[in-house]
N, C-alpha and C positions, 0 to 999 in steps of 0.2 A: 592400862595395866590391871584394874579392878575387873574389868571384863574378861581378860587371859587369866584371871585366879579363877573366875569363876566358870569358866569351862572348862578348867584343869581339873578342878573340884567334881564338875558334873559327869565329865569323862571319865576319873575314876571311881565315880560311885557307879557309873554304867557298867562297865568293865568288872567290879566288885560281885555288882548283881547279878551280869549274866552268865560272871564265872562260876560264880556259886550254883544257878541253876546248873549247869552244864552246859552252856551255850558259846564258849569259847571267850571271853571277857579280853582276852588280851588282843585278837583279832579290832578289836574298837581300840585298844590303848596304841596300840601300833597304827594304825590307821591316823587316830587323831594327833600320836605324838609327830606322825612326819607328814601330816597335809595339815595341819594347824599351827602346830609348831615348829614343823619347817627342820625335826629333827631328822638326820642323815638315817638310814635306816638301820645299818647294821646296831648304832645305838638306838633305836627306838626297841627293835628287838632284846638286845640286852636288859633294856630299863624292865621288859614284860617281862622275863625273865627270873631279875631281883622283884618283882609285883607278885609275881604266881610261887616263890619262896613260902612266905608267909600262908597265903592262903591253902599249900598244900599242907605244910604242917597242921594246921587246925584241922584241915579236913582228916589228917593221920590219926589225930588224936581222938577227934567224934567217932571215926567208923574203928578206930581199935575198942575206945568201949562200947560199941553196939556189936563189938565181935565180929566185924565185916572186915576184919583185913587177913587176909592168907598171906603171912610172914616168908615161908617159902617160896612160894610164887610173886612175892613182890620181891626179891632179894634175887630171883632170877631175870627177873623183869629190869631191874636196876643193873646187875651187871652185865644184861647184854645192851640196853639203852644206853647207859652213862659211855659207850668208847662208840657208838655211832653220833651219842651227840657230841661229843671228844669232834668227830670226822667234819660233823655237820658243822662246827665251829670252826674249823680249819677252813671246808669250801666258801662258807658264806665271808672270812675274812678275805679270802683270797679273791673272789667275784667284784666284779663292777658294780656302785652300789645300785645305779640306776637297774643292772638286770637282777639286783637282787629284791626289790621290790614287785619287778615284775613276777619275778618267779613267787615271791609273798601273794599277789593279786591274784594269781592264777591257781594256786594253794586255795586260796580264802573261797573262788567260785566253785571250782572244783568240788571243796567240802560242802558248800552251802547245797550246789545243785545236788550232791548226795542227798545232804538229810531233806530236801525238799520231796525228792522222789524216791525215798524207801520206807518202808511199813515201816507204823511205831511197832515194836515188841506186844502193846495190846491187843492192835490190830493186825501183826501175823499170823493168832494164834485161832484167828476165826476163819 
């Protein structure tokens, strides 16, 4: 049992870290919650969910006072996202959960083979 706290723990100080970089944190929290812990996925997803709450609020708060937030463009941003994840929540309840993890798998390579194979922004510009 000392052992499952402490990969719970590790998992999300991983998760924490790479969110924070920008490197997708909840893709490892999802990952570890249903191949470690054995969680069903539609709830492992949820849990990232209630995870990535918190950390977007602070992040709201840092880039409002460095003046990196366009209030407008995130309130349009928010009202056409919030009724497709509205949709997105309905498909993935409705789905088998085993194809919904596949479809998660397949997401997660998908994105990764992207950022492996496209210029950083520094290196566009050359």
């Amino acid at each position: 049992m000392e052992h499952a706290l402490l990969w719970s723990i590790l998992a999300a100080l991983a998760s924490g870290v790479l969110g924070a970089m920008g490197m997708g944190g909840g893709g490892v929290l999802v990952i570890y919650l249903t191949l470690a812990l054995s969680t069903e996925q539609l709830e492992a997803q949820g849990i990232n969910l209630l995870f990535f709450l918190p950390c977007a609020v602070i992040s709201l708060i840092i880039n409002h006072k460095r003046k990196l937030v366009d209030f407008k463009t995130a309130i349009l941003i928010a009202a056409t996202g919030l009724p497709a994840t509205m949709l997105g929540i309905w498909i993935a309840g409705e789905m088998n959960t085993k194809w919904l993890g596949w479809v998660f798998a397949a997401f997660l390579i998908v994105v990764g083979l992207k950022e492996l194979f496209s210029k950083s922004p520094a290196n566009a510009q050359k």
